[in-house]
PDB file of N, CA, C and O in Angstrom:
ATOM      1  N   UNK A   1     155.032  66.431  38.386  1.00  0.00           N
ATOM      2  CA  UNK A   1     154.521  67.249  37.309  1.00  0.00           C
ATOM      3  C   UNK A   1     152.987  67.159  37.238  1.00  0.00           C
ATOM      4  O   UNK A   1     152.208  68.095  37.055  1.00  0.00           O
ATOM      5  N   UNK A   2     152.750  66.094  37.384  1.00  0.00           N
ATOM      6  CA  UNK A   2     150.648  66.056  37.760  1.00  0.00           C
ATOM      7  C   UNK A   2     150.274  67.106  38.579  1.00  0.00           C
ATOM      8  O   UNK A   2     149.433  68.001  38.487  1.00  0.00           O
ATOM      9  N   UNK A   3     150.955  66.838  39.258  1.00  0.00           N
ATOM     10  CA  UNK A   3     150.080  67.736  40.958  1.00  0.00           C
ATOM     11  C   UNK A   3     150.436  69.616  40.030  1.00  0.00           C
ATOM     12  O   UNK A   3     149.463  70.364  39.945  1.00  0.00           O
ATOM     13  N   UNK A   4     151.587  70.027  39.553  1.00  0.00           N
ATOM     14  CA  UNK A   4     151.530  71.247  39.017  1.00  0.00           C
ATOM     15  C   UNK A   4     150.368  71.178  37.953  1.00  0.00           C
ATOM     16  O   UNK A   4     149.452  71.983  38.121  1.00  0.00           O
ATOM     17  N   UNK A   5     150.282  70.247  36.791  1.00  0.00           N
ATOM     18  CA  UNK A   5     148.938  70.332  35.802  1.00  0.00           C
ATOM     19  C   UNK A   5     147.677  70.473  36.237  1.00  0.00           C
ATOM     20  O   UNK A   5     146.797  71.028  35.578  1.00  0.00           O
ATOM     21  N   UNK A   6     147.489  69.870  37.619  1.00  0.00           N
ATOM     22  CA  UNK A   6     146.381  69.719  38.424  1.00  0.00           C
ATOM     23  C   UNK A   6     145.940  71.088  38.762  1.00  0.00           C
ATOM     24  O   UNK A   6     144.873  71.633  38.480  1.00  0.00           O
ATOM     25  N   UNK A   7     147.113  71.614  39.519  1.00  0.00           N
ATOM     26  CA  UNK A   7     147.016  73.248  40.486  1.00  0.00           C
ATOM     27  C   UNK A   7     146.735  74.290  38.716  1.00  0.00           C
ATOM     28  O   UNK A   7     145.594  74.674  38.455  1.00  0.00           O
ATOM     29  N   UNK A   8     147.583  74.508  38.005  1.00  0.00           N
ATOM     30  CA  UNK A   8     147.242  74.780  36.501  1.00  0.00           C
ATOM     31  C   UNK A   8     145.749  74.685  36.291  1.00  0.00           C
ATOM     32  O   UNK A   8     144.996  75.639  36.482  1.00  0.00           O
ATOM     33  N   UNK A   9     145.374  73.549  35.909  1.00  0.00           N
ATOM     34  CA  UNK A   9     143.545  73.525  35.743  1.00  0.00           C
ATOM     35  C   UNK A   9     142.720  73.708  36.605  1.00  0.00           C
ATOM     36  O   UNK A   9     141.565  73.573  36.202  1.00  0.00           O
ATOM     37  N   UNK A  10     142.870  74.050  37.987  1.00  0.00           N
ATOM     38  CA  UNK A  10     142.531  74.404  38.807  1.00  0.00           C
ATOM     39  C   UNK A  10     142.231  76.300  38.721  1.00  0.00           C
ATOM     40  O   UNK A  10     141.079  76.709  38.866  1.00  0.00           O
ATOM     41  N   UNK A  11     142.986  76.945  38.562  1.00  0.00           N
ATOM     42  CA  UNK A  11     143.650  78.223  37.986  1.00  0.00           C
ATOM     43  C   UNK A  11     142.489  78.713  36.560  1.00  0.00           C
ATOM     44  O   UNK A  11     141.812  79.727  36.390  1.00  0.00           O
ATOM     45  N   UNK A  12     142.658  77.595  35.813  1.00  0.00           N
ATOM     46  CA  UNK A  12     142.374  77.918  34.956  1.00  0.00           C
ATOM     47  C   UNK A  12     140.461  78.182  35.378  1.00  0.00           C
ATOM     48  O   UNK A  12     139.696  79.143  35.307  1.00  0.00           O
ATOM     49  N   UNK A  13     140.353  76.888  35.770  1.00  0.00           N
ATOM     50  CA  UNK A  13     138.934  76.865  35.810  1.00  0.00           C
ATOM     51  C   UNK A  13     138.400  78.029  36.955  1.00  0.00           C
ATOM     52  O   UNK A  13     137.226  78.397  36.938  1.00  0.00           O
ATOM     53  N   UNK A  14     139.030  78.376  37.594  1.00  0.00           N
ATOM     54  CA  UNK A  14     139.099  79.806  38.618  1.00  0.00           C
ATOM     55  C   UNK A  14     138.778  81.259  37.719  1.00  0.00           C
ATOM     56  O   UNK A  14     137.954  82.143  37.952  1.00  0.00           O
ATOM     57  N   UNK A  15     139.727  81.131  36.655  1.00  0.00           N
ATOM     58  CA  UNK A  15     139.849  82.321  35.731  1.00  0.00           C
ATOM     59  C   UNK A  15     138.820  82.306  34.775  1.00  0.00           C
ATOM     60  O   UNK A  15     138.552  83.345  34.173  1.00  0.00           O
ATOM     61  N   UNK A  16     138.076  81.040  34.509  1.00  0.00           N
ATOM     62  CA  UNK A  16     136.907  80.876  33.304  1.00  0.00           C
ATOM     63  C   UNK A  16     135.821  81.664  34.170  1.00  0.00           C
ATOM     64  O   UNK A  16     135.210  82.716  33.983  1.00  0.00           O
ATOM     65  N   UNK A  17     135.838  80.605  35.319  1.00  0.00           N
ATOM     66  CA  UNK A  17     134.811  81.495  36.077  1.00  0.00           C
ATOM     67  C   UNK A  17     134.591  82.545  36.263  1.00  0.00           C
ATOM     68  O   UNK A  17     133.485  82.961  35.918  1.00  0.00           O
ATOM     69  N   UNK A  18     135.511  83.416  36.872  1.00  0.00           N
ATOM     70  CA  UNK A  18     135.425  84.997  36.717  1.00  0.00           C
ATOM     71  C   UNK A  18     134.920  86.219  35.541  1.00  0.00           C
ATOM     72  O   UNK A  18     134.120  87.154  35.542  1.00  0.00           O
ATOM     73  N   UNK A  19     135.899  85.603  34.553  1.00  0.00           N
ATOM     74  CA  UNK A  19     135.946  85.946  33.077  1.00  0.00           C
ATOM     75  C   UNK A  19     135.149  85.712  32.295  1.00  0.00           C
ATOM     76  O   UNK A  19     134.638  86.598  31.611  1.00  0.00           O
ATOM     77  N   UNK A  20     134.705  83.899  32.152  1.00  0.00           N
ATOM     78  CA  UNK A  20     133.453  83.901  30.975  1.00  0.00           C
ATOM     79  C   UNK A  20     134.143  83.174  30.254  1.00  0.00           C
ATOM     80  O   UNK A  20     134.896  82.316  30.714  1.00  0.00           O
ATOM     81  N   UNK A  21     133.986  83.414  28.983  1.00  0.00           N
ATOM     82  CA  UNK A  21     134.991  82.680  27.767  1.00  0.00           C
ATOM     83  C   UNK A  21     135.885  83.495  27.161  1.00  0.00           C
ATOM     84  O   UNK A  21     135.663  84.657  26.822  1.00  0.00           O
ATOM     85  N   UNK A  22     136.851  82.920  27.028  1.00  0.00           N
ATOM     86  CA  UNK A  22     138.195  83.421  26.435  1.00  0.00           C
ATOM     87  C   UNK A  22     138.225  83.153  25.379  1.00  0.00           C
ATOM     88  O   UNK A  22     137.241  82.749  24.760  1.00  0.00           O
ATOM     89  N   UNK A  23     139.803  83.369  24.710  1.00  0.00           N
ATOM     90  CA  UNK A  23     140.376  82.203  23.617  1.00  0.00           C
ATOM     91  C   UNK A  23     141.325  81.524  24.265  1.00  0.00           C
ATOM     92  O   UNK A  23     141.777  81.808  25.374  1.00  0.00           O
ATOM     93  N   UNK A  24     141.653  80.564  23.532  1.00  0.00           N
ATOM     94  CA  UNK A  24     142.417  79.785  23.814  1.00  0.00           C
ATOM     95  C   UNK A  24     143.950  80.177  24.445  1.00  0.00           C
ATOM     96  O   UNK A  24     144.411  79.715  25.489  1.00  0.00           O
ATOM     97  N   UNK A  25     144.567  81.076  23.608  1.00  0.00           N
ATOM     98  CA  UNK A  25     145.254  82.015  24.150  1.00  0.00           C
ATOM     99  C   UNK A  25     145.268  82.775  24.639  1.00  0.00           C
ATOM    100  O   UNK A  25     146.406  83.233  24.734  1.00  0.00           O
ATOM    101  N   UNK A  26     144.164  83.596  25.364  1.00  0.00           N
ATOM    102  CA  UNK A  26     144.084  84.231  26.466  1.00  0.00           C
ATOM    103  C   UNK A  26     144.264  83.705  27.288  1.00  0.00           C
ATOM    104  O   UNK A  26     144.653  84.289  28.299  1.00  0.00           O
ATOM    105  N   UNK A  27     144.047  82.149  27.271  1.00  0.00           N
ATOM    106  CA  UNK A  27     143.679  82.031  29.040  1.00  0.00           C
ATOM    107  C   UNK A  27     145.414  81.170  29.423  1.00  0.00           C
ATOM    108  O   UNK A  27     145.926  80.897  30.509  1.00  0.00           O
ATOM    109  N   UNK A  28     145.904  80.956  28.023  1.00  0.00           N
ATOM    110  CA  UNK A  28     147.384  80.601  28.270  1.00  0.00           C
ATOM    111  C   UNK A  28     148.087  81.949  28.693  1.00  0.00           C
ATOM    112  O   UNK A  28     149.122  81.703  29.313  1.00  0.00           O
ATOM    113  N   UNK A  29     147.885  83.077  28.572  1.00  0.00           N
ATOM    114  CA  UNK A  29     148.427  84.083  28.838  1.00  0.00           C
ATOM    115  C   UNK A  29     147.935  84.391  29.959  1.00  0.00           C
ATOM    116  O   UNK A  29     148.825  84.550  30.794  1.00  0.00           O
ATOM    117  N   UNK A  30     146.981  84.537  30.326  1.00  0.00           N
ATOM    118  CA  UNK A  30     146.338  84.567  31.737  1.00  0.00           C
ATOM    119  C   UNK A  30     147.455  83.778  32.788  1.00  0.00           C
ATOM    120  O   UNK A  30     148.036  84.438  33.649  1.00  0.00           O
ATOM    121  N   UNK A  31     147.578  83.020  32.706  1.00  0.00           N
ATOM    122  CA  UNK A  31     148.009  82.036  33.738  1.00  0.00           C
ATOM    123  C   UNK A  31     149.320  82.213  34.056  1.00  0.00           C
ATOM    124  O   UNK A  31     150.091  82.682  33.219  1.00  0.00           O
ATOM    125  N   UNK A  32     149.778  81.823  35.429  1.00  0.00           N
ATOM    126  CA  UNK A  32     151.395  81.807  35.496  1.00  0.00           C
ATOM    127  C   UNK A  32     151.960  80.798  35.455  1.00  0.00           C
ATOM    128  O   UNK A  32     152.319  80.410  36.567  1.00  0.00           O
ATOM    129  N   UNK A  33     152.227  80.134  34.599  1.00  0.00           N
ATOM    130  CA  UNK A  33     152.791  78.625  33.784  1.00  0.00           C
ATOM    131  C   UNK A  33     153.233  78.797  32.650  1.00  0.00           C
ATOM    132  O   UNK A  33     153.143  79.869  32.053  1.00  0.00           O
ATOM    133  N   UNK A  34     153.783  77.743  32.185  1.00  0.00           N
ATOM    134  CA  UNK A  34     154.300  77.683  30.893  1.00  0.00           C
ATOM    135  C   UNK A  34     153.359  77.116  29.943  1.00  0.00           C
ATOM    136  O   UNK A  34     152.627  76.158  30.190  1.00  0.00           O
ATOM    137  N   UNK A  35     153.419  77.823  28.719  1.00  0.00           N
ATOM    138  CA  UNK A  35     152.999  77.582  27.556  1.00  0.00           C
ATOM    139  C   UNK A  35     152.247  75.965  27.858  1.00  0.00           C
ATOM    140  O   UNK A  35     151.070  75.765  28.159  1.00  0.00           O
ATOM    141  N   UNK A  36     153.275  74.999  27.679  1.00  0.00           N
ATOM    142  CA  UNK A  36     152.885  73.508  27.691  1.00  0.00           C
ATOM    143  C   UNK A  36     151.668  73.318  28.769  1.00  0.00           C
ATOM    144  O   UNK A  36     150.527  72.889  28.598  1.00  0.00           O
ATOM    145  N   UNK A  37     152.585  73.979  30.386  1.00  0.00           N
ATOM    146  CA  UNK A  37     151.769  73.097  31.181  1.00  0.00           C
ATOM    147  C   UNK A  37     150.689  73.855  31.085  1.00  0.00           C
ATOM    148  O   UNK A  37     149.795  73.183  31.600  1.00  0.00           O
ATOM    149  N   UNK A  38     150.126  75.149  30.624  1.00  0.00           N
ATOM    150  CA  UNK A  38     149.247  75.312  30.511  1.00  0.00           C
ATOM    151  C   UNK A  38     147.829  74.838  29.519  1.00  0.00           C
ATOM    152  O   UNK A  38     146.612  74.808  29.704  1.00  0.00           O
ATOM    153  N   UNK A  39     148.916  74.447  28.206  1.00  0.00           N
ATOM    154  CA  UNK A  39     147.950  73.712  27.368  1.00  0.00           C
ATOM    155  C   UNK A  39     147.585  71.896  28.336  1.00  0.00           C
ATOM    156  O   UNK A  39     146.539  71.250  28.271  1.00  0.00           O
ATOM    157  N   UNK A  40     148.455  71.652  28.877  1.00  0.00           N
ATOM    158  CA  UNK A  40     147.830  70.421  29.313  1.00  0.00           C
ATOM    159  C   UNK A  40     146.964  70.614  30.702  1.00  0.00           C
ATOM    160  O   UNK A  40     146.361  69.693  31.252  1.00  0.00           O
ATOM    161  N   UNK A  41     147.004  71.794  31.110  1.00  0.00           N
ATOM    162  CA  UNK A  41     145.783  71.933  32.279  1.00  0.00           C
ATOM    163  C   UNK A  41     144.883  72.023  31.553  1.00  0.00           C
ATOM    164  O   UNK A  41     144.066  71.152  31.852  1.00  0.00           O
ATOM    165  N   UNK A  42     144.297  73.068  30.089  1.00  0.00           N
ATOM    166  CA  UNK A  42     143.398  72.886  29.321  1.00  0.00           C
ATOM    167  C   UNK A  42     142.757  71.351  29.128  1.00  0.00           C
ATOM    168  O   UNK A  42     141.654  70.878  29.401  1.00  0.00           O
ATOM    169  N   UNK A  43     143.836  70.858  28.595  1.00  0.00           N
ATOM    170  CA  UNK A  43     143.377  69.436  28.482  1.00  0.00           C
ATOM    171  C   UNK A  43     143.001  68.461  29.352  1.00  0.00           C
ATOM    172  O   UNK A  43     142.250  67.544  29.022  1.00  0.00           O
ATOM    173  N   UNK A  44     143.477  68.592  30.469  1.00  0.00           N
ATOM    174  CA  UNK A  44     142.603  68.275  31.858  1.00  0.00           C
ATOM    175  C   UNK A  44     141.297  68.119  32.054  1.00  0.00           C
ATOM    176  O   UNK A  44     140.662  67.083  32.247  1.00  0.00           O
ATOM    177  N   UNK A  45     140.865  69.465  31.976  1.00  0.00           N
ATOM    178  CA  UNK A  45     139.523  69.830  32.139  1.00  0.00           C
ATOM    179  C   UNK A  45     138.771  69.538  31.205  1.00  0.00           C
ATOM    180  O   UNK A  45     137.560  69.417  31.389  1.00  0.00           O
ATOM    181  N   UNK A  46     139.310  69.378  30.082  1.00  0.00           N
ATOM    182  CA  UNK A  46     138.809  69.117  28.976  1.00  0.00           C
ATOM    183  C   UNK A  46     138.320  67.255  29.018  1.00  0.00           C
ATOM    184  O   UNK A  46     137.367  66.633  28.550  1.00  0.00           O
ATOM    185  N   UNK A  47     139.328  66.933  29.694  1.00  0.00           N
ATOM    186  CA  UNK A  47     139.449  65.631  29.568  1.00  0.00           C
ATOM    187  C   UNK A  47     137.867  65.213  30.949  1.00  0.00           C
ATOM    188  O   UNK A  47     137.273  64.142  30.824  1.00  0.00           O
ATOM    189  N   UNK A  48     137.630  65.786  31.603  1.00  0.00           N
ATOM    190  CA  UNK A  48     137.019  65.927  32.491  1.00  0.00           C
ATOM    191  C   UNK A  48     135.487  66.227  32.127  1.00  0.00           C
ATOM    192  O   UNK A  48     134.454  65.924  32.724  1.00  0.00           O
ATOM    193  N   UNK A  49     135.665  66.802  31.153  1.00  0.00           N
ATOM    194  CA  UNK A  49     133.900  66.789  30.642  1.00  0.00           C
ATOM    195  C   UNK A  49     133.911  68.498  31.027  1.00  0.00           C
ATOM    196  O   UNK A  49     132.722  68.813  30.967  1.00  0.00           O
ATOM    197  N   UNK A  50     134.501  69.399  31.294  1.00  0.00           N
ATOM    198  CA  UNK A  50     134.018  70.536  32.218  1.00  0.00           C
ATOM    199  C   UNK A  50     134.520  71.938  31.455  1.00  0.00           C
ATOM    200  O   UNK A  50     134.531  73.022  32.038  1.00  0.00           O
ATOM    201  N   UNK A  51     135.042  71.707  29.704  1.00  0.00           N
ATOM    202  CA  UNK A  51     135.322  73.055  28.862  1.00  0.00           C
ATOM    203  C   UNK A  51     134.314  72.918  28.084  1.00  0.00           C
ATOM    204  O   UNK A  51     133.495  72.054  28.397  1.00  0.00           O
ATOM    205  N   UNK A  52     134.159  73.463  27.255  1.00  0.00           N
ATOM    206  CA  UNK A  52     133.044  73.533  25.958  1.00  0.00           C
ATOM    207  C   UNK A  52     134.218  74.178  25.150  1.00  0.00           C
ATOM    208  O   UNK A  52     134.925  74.912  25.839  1.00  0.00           O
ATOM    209  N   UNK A  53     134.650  74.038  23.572  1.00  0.00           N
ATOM    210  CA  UNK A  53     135.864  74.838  22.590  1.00  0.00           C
ATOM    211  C   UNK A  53     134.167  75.259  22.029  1.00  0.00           C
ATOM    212  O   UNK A  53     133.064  74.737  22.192  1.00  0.00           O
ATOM    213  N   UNK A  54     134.702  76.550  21.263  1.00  0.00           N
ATOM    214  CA  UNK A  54     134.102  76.957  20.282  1.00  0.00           C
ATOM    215  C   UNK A  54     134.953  77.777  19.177  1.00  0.00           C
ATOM    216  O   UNK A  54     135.878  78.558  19.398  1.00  0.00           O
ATOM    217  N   UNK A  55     134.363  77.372  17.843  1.00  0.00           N
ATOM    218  CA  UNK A  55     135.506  77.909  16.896  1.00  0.00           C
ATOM    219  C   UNK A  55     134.970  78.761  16.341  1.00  0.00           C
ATOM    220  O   UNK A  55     133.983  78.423  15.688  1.00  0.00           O
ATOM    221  N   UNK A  56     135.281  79.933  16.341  1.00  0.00           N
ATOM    222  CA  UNK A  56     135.035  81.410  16.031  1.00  0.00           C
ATOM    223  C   UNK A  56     136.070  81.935  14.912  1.00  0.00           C
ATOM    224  O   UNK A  56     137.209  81.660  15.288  1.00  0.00           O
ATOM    225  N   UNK A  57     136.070  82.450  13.944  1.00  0.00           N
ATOM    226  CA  UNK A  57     136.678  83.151  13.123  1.00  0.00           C
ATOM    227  C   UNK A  57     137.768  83.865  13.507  1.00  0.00           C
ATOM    228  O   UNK A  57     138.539  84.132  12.586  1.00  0.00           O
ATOM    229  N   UNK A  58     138.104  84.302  14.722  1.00  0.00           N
ATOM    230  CA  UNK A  58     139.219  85.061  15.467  1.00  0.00           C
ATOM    231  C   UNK A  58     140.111  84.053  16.172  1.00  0.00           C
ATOM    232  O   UNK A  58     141.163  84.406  16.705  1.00  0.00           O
ATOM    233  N   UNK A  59     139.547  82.393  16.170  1.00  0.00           N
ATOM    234  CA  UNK A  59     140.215  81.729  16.941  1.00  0.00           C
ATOM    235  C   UNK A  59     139.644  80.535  17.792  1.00  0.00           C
ATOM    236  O   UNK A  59     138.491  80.242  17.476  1.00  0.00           O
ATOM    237  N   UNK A  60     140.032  80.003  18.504  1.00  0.00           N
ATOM    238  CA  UNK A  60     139.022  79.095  19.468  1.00  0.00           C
ATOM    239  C   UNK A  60     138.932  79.197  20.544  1.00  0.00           C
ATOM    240  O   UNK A  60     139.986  78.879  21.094  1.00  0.00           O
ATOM    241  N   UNK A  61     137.966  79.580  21.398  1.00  0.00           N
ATOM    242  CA  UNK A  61     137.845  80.090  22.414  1.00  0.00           C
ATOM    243  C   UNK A  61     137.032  79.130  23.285  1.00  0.00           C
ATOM    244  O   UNK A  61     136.025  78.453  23.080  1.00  0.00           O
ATOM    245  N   UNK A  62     137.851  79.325  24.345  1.00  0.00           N
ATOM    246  CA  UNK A  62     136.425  77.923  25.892  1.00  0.00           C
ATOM    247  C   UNK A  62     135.715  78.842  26.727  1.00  0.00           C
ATOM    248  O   UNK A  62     135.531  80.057  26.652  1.00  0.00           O
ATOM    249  N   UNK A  63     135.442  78.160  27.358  1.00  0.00           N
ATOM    250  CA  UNK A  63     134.052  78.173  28.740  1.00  0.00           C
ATOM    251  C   UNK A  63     134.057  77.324  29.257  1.00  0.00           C
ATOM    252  O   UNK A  63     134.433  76.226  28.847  1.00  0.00           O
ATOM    253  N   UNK A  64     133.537  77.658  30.564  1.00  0.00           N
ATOM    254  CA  UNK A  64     132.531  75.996  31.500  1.00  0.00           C
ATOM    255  C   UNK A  64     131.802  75.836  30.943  1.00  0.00           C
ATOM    256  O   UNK A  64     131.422  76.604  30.059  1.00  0.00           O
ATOM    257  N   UNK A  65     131.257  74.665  31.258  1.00  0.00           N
ATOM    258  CA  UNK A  65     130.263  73.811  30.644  1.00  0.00           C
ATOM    259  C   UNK A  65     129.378  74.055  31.828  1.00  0.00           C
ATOM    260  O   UNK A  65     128.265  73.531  31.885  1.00  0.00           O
TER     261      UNK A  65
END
């Protein structure tokens, strides 16, 4: 299950790049994973030093750092 969370934040950080900043739920919808493993690829990267959250009135939305 690592090595899928891994390939997941991998994905993800692929799709920030392209895109820019999302919300939080965009980029869970973006992805082809599940709900969970997608929130814990978030948290990956997160855990990694390499999202920035920002809380916006519509929601919370990331970026690279």
């Amino acid at each position: 299950m690592i090595e899928e969370i891994g390939t997941v934040a991998g994905e993800i950080w692929h799709l920030l790049k392209e895109k820019g900043e999302l919300s939080v739920s965009g980029v869970v919808a973006e992805i082809n994973a599940s709900q969970s493993i997608a929130y814990m690829g978030l948290g990956w990267l997160a855990r990694e030093d390499k999202l920035e959250f920002v809380k916006k009135s519509r929601g919370v939305y990331v970026r690279l750092k």
